[in-house]
C-alpha positions in Angstrom: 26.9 -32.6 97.7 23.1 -32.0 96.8 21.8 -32.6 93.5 21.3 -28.4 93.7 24.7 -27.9 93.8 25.8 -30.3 91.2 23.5 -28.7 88.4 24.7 -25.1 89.4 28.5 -26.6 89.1 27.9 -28.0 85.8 26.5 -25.1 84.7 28.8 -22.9 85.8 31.5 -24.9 84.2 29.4 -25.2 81.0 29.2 -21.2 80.8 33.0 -21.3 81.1 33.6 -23.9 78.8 31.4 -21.6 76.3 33.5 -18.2 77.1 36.3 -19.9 76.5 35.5 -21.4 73.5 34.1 -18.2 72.3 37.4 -16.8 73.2 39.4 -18.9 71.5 36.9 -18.4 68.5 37.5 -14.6 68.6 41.7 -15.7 68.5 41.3 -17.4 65.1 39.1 -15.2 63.9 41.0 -12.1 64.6 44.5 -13.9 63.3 42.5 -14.7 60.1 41.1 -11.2 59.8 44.7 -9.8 60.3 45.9 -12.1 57.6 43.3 -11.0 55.0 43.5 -7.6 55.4 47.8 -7.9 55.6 47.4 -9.6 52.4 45.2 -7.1 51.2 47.3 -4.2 52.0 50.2 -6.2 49.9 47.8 -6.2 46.8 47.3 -2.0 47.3 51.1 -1.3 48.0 51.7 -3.3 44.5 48.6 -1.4 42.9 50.6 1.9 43.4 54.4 0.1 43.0 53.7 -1.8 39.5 51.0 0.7 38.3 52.4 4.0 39.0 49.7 6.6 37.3 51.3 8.6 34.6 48.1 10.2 33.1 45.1 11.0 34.2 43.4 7.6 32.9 45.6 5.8 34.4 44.9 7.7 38.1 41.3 6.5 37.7 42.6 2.9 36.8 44.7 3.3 40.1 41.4 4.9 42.2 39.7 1.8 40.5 41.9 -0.8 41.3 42.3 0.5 45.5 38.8 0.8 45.7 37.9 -2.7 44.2 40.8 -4.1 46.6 39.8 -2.2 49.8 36.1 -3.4 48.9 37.1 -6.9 48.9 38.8 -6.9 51.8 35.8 -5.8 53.6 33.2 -7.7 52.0 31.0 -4.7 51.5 28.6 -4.6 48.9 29.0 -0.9 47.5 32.6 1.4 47.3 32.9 5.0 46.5 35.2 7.7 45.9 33.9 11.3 46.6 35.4 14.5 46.4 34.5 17.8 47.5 33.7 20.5 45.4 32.3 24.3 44.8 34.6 25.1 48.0 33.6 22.4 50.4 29.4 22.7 49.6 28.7 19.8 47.7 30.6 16.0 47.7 31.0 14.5 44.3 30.7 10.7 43.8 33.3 10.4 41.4 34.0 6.4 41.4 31.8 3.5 42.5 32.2 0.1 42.4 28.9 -2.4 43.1 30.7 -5.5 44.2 34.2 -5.8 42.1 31.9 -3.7 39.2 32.4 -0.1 38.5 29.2 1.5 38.3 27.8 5.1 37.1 28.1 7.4 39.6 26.1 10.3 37.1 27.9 12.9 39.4 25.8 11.9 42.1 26.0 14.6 44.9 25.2 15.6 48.6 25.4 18.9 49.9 27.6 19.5 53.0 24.8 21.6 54.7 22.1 19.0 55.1 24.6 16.8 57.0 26.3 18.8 59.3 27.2 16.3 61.9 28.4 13.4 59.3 30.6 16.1 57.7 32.2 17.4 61.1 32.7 14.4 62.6 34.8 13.4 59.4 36.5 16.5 59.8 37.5 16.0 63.7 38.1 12.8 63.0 38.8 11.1 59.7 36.5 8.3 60.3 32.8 7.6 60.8 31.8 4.2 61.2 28.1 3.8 61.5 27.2 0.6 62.9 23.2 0.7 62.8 22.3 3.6 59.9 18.7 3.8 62.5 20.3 4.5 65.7 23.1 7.1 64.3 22.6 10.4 64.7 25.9 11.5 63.0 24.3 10.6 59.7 21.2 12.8 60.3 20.3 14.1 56.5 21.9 11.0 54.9 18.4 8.9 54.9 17.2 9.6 51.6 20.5 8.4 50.2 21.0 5.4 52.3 17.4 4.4 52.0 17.9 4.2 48.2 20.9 2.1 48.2 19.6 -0.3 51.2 23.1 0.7 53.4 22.5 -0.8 56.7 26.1 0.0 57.8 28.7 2.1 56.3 33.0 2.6 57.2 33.9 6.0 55.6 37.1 7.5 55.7 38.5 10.8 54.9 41.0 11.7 52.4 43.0 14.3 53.6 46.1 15.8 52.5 48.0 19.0 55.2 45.5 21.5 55.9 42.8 20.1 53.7 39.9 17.7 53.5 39.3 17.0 49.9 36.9 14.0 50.3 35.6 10.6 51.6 36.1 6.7 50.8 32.8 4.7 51.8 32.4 1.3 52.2 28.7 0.6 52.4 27.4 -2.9 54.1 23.7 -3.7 52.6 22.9 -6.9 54.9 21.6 -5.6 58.2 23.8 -3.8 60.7 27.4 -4.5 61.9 30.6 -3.8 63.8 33.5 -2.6 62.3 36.3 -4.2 64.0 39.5 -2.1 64.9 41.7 -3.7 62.1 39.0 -3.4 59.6 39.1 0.5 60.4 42.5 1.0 60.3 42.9 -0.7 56.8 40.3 1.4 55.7 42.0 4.3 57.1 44.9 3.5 55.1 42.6 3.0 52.3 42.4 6.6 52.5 46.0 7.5 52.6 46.4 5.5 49.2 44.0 7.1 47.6 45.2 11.1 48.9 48.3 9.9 47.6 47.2 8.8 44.2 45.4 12.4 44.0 48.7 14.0 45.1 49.9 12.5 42.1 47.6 13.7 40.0 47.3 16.9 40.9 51.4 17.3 40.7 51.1 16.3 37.1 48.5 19.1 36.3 50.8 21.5 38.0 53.9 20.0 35.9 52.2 20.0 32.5 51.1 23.8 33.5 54.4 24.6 34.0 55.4 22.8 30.9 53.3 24.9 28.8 53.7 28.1 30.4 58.0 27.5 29.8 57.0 26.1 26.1 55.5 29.4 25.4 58.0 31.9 27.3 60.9 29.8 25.8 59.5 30.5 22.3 58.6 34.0 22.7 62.4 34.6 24.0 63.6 33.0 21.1 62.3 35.0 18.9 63.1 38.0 20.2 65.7 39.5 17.9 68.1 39.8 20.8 70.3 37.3 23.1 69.0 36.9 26.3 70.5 35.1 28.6 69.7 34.7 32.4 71.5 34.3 35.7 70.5 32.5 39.1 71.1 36.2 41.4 72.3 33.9 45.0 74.7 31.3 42.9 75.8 33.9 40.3 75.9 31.2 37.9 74.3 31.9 33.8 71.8 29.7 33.5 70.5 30.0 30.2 71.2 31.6 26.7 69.2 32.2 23.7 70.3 30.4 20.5 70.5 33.8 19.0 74.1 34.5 20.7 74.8 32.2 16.8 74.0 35.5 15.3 76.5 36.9 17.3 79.1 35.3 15.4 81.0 32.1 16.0 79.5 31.4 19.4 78.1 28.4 21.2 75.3 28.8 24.1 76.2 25.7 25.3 79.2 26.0 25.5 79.4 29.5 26.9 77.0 28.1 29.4 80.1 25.4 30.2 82.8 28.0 30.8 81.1 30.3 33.2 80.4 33.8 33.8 84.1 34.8 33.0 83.6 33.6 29.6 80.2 35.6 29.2 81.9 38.9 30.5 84.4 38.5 27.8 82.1 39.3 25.7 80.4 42.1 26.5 81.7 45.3 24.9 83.6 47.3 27.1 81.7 50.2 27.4 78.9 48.0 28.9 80.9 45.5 31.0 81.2 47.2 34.1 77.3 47.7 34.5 77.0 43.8 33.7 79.9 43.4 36.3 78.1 45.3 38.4 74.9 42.6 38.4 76.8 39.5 39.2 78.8 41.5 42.2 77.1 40.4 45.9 73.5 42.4 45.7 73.9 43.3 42.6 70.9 42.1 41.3 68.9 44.4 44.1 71.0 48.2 43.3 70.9 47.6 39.3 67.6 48.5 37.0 65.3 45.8 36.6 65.9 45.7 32.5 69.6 45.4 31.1 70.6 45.6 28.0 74.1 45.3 26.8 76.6 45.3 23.9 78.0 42.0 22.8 81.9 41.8 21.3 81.8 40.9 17.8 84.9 39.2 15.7 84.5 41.3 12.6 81.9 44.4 11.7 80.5 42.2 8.7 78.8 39.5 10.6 76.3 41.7 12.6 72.7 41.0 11.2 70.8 43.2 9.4 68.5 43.8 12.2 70.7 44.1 14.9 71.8 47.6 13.0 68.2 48.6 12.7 68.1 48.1 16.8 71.2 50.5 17.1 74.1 47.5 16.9 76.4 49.2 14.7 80.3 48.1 14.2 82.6 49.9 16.3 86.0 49.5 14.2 87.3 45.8 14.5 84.8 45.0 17.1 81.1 45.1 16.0 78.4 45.6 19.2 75.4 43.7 19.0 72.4 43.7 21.8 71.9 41.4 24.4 69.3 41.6 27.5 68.9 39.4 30.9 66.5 37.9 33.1 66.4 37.0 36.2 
């Protein structure tokens, strides 16, 4: 064999010596990757299990602590939270970390319009990872922004809950350009899911303590009606609720007229009135009968009945006294 051939043969070996090598490189390297990010996808399933948000501080302690874990695992130098606001024209910066650091955002803001392709794109797809800010056109009216803050490269991820985009999770690389690796992108992609679901959480607490309030205030103003009311679930038939006032009825309990049923109830409304409250807890009742009811209530004796029920028309009726009561629904 010439001396030709022996020097292309070595070097042909030596190039597949190299490949392999780099092969096996890319192996560990992947395996360790997968490792880091598995262990950092423990940490954020134990950010949300042992730190469940119960107010709204503690949600931004929870948006804190998934960003600072999610920027860790990526070894970026800047993480953000940003949320979209004045109906989709404008994205917030509403958390960002600088490192492990939570930083000022001063309501930073970028208007939707003077991006249109970074902001579809994140629609269509949930992700944009930008390799080379220079050579990506996607981010087209993002240079003043990413100038200031020296991003190079950037991973950002939609938070999205059904039917609606509400905002973005970046993860901004400072030190030259780079490629985001399939398992880096799908941790970041569930990166976002954590955080949708910690906003989920909050924004089911602001609908509870609405709630809350709005029953605080109907329950008092139907307590001090100077009536009974009581209401009734119209597909189970079944009394729900009654005033405390039914006390002023005479020797009754609203508890436990709630325990005995709607028998019980119908005992004791006057007779003259009972077959028109029959009438409402009989199959489509509810639809056929006036929207307002008011009935008489049985009394033990005439001398119980309250001053004020007389002056609303409640007078005794010889052993029975009658004594007003109205519904909801």
């Amino acid at each position: 064999m010439s001396q030709r051939a022996n020097t292309a043969s070595e070097r042909e070996l030596q190039e597949l010596r190299e490949r392999e090598a780099a092969y096996r490189q890319r192996l560990t390297d992947g395996a360790a990757l997968t490792r880091r990010l598995r262990q950092h996808t423990k940490a954020l399933l134990d950010v949300l299990r042992h730190h469940r948000p119960a107010r709204r501080a503690d949600i931004a302690r929870t948006l804190a602590d998934v960003a600072r874990e999610s920027g860790k695992a990526l070894d970026v130098a800047r993480t953000s939270v940003w949320l979209f606001s004045d109906g989709g024209e404008r994205l917030v910066c509403k958390l960002l970390l600088a490192g492990d650091r939570e930083q000022p955002s001063a309501g930073a803001a970028l208007l939707t319009a003077t991006s249109p392709a970074y902001f579809q794109a994140l629609a269509e797809a949930g992700v944009v990872a930008v390799e080379d800010v220079d050579r990506d056109k996607r981010i087209v009216g993002l240079e003043p922004y990413l100038r200031t803050h020296q991003v190079r490269a950037m991973l950002d991820i939609s938070i999205a809950i059904p039917g609606e985009l509400i905002g973005v999770v970046c993860h901004e690389h400072t030190h030259g350009p780079r490629v985001w690796l399939p398992e880096e992108i799908d941790f970041a992609t569930h990166v976002g899911d954590l955080v949708a679901l910690a906003l989920e959480v909050e924004r089911r607490q602001l609908a509870e303590a609405r709630l809350l309030g709005s029953e605080a205030k109907y329950r008092y103003l139907v307590e001090s009606l100077p009536v009974t009311v009581y209401s009734f679930d119209a597909h189970s038939h079944r009394i729900e609720y009654l005033s405390p006032q039914i006390r002023e009825l005479g020797a009754f309990n609203a508890d436990e007229l709630l325990a005995q049923g709607v028998s019980a109830w119908l005992a004791l409304v006057h007779s003259d009135d009972r077959a028109a409250v029959e009438a409402r807890f009989a199959p489509g009742g509810v639809d056929r009968a006036p929207v307002d009811a008011v009935a008489a209530a049985r009394q033990p004796t005439p001398d119980v009945v309250p001053p004020r029920r007389r002056a609303a028309g409640a007078e005794p009726v010889g052993p029975c006294a009658r004594a007003g009561a109205t519904e909801a629904m």
